[in-house]
C-alpha positions as CSV (number, residue, x, y, z in Angstrom):
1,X,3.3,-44.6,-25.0
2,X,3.9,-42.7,-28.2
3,X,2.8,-46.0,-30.2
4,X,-0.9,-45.8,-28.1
5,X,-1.0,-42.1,-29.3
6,X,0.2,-42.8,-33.1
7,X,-2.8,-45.4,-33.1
8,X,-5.3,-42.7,-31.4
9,X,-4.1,-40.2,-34.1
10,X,-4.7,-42.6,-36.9
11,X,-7.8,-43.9,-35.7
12,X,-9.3,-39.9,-35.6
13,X,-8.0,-39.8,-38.9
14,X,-9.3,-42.3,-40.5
15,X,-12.4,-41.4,-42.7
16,X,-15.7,-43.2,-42.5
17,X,-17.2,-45.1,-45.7
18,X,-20.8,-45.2,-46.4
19,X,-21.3,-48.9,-47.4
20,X,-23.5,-51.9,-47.5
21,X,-23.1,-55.0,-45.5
22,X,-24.3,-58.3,-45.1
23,X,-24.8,-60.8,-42.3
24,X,-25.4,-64.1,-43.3
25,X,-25.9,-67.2,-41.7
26,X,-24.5,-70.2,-43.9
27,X,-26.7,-73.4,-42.4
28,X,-29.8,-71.9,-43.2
29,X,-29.0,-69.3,-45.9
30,X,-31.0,-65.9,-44.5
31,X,-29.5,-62.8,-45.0
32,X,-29.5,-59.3,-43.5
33,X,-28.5,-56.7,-46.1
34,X,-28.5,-53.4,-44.9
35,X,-26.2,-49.5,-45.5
36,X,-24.6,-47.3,-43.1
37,X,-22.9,-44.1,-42.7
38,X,-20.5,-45.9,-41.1
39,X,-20.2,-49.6,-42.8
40,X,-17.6,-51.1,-40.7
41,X,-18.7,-49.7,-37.6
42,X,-22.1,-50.9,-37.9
43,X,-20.7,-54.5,-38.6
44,X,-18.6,-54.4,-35.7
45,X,-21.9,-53.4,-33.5
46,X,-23.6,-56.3,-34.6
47,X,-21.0,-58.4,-34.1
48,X,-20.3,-57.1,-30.6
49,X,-24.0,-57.2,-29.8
50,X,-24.5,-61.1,-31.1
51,X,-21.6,-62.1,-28.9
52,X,-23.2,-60.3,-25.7
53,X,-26.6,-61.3,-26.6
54,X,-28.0,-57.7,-26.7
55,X,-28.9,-57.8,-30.1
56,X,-32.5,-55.9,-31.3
57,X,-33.1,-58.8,-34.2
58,X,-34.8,-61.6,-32.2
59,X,-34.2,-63.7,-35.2
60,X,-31.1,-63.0,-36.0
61,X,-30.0,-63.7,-32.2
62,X,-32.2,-67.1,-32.0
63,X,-29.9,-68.1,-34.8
64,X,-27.3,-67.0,-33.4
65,X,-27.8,-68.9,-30.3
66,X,-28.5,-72.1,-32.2
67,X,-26.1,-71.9,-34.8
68,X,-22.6,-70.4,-33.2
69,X,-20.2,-67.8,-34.4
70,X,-18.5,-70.1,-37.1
71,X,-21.8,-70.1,-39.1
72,X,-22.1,-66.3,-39.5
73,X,-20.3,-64.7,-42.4
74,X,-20.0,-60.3,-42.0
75,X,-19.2,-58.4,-45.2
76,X,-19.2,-55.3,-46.4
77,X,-20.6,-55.8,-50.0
78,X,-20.1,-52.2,-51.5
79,X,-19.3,-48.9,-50.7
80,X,-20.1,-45.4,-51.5
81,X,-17.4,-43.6,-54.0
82,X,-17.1,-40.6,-53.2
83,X,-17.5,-37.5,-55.4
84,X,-16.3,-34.0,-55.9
85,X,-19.8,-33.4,-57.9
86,X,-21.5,-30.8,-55.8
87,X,-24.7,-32.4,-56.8
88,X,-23.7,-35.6,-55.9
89,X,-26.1,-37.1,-52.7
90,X,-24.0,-40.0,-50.7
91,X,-26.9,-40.9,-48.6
92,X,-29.3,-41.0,-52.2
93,X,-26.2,-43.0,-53.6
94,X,-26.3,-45.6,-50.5
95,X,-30.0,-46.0,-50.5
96,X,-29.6,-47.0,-54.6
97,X,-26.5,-49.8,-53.4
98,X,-29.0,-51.2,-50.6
99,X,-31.8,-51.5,-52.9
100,X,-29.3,-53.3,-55.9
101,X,-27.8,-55.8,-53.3
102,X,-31.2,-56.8,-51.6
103,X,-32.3,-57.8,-54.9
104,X,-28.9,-59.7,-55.5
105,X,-29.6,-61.5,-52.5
106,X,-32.1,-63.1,-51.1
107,X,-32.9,-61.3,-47.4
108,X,-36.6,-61.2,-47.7
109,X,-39.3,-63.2,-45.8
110,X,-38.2,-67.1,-44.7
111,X,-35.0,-66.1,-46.5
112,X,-34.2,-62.6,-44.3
113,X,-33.7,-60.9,-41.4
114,X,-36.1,-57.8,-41.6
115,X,-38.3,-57.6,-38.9
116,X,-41.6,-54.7,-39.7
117,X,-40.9,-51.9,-37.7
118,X,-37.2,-52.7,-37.1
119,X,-34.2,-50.6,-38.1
120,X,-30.5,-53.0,-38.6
C-alpha cells in the first residue's frame, strides 16, 4: 500500500512540459505535428484514443485502421525550457517550436494530418 501512495505522490509531483510532438505513420510518410501544455499527456490521449477508435482525426484513424499500431511512431520532438525571465511567454515560446518543426517536417496537405477546422 505505501508503494501505491509513493507513486500517487510522485505522479502529483511531477511537473508538466510544454512540448511538441509528432505522430507519424511510416508506410505512407504523413505527419501530425502539433504543441501542448501538456506534451506527454496529449500523446498518450492519442494513443489511447487510436486504440479505442474514438479518435476526432478521421484520417488519422482510417490509417490507423488500415495500417496497425506497429506503423505509427509518437514523439515528442521538443520542449519548452523553462525561464526565470519574468518576460518570458511559454505558450508564445511553444507556438514559435510548432511553427519551426512543421516546417522541418512535412505534415501539410497529402503529406499531413490537419484537418480545417480541427484542433489535435
Amino acid at each position: 500500500m505505501t508503494n501505491n501512495k509513493a507513486l500517487k505522490r510522485q505522479y502529483l509531483e511531477t511537473t508538466t512540459r510544454a512540448g511538441v510532438y509528432a505522430i507519424r505513420n511510416q508506410i505512407t510518410g504523413r505527419a501530425l505535428v502539433a504543441g501542448s501544455t501538456n506534451v506527454q499527456g496529449t500523446l498518450n490521449r492519442h494513443h489511447f484514443e487510436l486504440r479505442h477508435s474514438q479518435h476526432r482525426n478521421t484520417r488519422l484513424a482510417q490509417d490507423w485502421v488500415e495500417h496497425g499500431e506497429n506503423s505509427f511512431l509518437f514523439e515528442v520532438l521538443d520542449r519548452v525550457k523553462p525561464s526565470e525571465d519574468p518576460a518570458f511567454n511559454a505558450a508564445q515560446e511553444l507556438d514559435m517550436l510548432v511553427s519551426l518543426w512543421r516546417q522541418e517536417i512535412p505534415c501539410h496537405g497529402a503529406l499531413g494530418y490537419d484537418e480545417p477546422g480541427s484542433k489535435p
